[in-house]
Chimera marker file (.cmm) of the C-alpha trace (Angstrom):
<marker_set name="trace">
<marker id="1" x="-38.083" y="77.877" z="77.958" r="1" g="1" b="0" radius="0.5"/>
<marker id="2" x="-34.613" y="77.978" z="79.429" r="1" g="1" b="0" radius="0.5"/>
<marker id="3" x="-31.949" y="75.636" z="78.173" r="1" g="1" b="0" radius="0.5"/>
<marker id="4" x="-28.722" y="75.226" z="79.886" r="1" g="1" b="0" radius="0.5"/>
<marker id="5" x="-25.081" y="73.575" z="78.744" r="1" g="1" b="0" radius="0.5"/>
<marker id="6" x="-24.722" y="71.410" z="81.985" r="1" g="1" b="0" radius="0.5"/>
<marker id="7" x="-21.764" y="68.720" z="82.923" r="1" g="1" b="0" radius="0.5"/>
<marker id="8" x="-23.179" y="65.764" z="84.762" r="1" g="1" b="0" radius="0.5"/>
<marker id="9" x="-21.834" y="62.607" z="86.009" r="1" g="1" b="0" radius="0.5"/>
<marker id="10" x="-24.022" y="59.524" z="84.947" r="1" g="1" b="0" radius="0.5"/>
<marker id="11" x="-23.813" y="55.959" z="84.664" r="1" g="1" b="0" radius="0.5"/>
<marker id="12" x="-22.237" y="56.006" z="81.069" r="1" g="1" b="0" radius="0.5"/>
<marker id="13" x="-18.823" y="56.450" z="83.753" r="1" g="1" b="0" radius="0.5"/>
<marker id="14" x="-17.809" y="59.419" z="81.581" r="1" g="1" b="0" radius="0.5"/>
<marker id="15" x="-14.758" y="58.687" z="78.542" r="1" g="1" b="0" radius="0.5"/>
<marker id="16" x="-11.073" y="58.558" z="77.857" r="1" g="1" b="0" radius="0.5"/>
<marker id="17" x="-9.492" y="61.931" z="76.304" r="1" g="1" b="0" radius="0.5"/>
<marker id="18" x="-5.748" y="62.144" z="74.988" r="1" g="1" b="0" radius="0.5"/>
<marker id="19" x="-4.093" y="65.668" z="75.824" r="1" g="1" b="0" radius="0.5"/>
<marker id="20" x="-0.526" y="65.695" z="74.509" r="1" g="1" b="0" radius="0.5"/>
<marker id="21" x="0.103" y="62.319" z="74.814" r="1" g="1" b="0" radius="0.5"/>
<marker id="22" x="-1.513" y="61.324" z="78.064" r="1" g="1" b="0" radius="0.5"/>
<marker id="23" x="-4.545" y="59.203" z="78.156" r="1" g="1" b="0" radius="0.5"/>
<marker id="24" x="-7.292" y="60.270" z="81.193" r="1" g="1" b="0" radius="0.5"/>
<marker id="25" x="-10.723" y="60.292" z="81.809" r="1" g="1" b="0" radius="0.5"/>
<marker id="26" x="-13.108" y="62.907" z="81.834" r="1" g="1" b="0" radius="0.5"/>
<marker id="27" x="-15.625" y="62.229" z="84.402" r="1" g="1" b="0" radius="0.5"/>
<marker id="28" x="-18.323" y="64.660" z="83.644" r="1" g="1" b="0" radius="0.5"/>
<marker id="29" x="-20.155" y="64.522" z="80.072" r="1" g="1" b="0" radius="0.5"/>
<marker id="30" x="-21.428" y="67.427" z="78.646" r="1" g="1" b="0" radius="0.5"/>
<marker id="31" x="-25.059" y="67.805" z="78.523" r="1" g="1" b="0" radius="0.5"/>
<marker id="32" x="-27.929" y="70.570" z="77.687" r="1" g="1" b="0" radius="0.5"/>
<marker id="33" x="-30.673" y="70.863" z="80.298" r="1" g="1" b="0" radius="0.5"/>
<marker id="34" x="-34.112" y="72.308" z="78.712" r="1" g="1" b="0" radius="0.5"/>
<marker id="35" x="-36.378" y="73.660" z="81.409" r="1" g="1" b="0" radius="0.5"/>
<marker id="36" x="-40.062" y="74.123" z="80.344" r="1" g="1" b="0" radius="0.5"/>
<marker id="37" x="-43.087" y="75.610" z="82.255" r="1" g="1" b="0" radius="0.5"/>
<marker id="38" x="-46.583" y="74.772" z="80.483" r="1" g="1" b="0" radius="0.5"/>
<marker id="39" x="-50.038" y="74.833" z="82.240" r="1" g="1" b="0" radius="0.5"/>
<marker id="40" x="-50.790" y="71.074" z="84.197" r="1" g="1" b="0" radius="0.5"/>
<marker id="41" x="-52.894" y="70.126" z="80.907" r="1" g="1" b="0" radius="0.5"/>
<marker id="42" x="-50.622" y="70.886" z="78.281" r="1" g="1" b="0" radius="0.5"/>
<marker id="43" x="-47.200" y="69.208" z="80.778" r="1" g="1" b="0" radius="0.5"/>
<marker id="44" x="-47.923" y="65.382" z="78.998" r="1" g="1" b="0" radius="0.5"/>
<marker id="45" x="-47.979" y="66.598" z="75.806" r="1" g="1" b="0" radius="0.5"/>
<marker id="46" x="-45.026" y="68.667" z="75.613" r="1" g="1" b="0" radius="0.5"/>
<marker id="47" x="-43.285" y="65.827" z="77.329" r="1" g="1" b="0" radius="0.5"/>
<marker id="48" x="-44.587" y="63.296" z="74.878" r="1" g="1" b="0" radius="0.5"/>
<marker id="49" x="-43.335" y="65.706" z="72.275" r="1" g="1" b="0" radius="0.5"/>
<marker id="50" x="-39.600" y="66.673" z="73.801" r="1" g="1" b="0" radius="0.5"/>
<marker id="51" x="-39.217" y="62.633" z="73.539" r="1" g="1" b="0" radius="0.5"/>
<marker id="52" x="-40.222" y="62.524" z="70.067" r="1" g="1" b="0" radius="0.5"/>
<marker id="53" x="-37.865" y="65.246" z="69.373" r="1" g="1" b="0" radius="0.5"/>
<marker id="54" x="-34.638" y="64.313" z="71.714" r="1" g="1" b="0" radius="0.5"/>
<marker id="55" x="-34.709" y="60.665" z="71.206" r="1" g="1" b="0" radius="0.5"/>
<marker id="56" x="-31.567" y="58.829" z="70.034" r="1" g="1" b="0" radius="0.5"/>
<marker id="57" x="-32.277" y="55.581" z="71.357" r="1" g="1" b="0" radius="0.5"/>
<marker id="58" x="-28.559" y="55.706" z="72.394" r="1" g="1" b="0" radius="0.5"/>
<marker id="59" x="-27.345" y="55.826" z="76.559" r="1" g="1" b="0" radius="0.5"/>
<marker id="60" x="-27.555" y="59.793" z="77.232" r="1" g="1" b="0" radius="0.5"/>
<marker id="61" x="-30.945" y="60.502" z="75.703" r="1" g="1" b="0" radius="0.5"/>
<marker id="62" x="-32.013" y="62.013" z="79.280" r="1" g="1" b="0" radius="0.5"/>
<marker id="63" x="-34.497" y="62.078" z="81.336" r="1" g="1" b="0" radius="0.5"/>
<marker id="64" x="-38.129" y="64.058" z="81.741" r="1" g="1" b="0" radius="0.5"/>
<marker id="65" x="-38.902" y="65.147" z="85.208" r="1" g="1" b="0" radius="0.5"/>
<marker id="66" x="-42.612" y="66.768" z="85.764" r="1" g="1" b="0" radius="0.5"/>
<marker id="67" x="-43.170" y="68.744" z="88.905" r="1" g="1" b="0" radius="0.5"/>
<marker id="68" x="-45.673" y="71.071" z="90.134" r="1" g="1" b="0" radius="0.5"/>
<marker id="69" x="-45.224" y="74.881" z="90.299" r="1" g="1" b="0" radius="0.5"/>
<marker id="70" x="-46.976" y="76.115" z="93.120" r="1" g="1" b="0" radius="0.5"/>
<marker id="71" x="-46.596" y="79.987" z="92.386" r="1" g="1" b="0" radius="0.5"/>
<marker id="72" x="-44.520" y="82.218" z="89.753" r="1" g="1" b="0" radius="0.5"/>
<marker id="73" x="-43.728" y="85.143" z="90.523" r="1" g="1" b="0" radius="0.5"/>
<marker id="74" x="-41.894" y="87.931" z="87.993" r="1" g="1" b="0" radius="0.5"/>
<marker id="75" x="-40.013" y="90.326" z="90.232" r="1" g="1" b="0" radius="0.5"/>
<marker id="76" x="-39.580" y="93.119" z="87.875" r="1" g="1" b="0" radius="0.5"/>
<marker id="77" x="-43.690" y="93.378" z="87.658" r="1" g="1" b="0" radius="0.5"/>
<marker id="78" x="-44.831" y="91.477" z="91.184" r="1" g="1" b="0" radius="0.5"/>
<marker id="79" x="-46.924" y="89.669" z="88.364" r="1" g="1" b="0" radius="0.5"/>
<marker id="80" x="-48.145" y="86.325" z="90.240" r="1" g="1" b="0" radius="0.5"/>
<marker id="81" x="-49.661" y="83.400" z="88.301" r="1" g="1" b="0" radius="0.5"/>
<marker id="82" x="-50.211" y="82.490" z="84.793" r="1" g="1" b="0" radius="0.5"/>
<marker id="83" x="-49.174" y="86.380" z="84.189" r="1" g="1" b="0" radius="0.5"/>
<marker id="84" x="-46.120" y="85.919" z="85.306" r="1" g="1" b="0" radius="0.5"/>
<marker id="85" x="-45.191" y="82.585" z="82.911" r="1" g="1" b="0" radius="0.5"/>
<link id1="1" id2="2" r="1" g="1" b="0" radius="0.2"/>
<link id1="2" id2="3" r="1" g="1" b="0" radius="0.2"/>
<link id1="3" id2="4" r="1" g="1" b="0" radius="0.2"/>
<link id1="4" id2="5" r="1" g="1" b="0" radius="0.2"/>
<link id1="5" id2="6" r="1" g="1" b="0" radius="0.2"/>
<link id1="6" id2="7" r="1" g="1" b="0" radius="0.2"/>
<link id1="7" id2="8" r="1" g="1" b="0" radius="0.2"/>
<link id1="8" id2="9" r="1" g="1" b="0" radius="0.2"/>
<link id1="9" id2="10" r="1" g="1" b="0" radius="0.2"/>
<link id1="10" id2="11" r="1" g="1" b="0" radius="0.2"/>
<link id1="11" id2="12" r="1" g="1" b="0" radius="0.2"/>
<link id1="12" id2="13" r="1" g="1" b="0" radius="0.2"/>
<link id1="13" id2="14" r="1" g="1" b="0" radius="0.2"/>
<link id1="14" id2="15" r="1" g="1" b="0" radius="0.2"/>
<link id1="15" id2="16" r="1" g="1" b="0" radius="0.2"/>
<link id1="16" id2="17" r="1" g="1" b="0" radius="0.2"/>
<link id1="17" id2="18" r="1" g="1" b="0" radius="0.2"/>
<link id1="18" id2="19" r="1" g="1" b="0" radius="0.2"/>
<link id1="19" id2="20" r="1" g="1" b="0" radius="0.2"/>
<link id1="20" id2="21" r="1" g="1" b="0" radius="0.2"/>
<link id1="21" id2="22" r="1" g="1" b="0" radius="0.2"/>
<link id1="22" id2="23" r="1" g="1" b="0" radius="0.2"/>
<link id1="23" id2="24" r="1" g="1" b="0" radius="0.2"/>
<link id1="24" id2="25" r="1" g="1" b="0" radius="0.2"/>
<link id1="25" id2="26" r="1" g="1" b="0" radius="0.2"/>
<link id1="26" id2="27" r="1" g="1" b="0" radius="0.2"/>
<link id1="27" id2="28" r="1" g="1" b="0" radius="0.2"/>
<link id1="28" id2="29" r="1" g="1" b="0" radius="0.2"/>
<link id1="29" id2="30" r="1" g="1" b="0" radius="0.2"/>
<link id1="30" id2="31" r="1" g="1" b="0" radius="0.2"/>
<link id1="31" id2="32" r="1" g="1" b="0" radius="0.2"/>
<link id1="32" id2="33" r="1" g="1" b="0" radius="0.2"/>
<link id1="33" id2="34" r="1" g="1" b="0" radius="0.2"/>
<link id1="34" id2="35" r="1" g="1" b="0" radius="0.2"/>
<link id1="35" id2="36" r="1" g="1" b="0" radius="0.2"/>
<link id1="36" id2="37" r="1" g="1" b="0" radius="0.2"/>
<link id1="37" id2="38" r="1" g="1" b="0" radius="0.2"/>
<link id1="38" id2="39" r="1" g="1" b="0" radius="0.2"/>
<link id1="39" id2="40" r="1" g="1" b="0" radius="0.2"/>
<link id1="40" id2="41" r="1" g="1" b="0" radius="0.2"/>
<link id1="41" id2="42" r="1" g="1" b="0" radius="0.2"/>
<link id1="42" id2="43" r="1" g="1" b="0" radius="0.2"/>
<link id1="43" id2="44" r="1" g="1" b="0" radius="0.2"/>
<link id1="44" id2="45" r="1" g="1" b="0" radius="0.2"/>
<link id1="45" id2="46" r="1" g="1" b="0" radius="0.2"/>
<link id1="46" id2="47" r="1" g="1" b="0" radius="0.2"/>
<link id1="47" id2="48" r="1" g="1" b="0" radius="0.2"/>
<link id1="48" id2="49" r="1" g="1" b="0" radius="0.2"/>
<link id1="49" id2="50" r="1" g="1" b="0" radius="0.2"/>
<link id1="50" id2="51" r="1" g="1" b="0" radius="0.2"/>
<link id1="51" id2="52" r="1" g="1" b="0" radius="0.2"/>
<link id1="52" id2="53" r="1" g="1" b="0" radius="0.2"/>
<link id1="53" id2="54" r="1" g="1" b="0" radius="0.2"/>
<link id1="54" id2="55" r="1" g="1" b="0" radius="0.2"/>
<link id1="55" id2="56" r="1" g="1" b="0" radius="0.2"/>
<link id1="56" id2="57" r="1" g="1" b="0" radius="0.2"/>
<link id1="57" id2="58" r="1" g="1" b="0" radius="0.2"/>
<link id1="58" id2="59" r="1" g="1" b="0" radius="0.2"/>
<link id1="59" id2="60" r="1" g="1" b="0" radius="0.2"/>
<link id1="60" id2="61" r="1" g="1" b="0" radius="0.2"/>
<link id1="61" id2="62" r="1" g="1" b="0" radius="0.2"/>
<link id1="62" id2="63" r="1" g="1" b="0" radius="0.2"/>
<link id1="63" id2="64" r="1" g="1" b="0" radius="0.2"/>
<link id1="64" id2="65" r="1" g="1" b="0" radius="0.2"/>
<link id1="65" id2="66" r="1" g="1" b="0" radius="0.2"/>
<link id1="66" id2="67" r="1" g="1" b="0" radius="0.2"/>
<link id1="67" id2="68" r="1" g="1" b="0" radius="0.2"/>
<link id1="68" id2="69" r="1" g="1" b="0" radius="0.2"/>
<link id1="69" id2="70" r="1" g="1" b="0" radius="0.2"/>
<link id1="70" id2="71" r="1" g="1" b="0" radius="0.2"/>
<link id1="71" id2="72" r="1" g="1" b="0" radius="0.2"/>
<link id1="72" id2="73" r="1" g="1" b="0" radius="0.2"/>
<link id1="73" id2="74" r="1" g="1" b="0" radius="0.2"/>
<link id1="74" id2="75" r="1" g="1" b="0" radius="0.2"/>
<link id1="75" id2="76" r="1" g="1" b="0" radius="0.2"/>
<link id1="76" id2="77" r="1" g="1" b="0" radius="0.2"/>
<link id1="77" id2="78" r="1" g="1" b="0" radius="0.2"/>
<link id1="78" id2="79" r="1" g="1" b="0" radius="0.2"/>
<link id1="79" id2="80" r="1" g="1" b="0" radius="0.2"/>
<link id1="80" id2="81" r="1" g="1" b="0" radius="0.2"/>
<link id1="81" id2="82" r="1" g="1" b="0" radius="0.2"/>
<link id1="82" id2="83" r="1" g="1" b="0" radius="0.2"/>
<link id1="83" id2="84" r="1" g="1" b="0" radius="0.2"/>
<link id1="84" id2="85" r="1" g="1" b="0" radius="0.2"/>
</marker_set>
């Protein structure tokens, strides 16, 4: 698991900040990006269960992208595969 303090620009069209008496708006929120690799079977589940977790209900809950990994490989070791994870 990785998880990352990201800035992102989204529809919630960022929000107004006050800096020593001037009024502008900051563009990019500030987000945290989780990245999780799991074997194909177990990739619902842990999504289903991130959700569960993260929810808010509120604009800026996030999104849940599932991909494939075709290969892993660990470059200190030349491990390949489900070694590697």
């Amino acid at each position: 698991m990785t998880v990352t303090e990201i800035k992102n620009y989204g529809h919630n069209k960022g929000s107004i900040s006050r800096y020593r008496g001037t009024e502008y708006r900051v563009e990019f929120g500030i987000k945290t990006k989780i990245e999780v690799i799991v074997e194909a079977e177990l990739a619902d589940l842990v999504a289903q269960e991130i959700s569960l977790a993260g929810r808010t209900g509120e604009i800026g809950d996030g999104k849940i992208f599932i991909e494939e990994v075709e290969q892993v490989v660990r470059i200190r070791t030349k491990e390949t595969g489900i070694t590697a994870i």
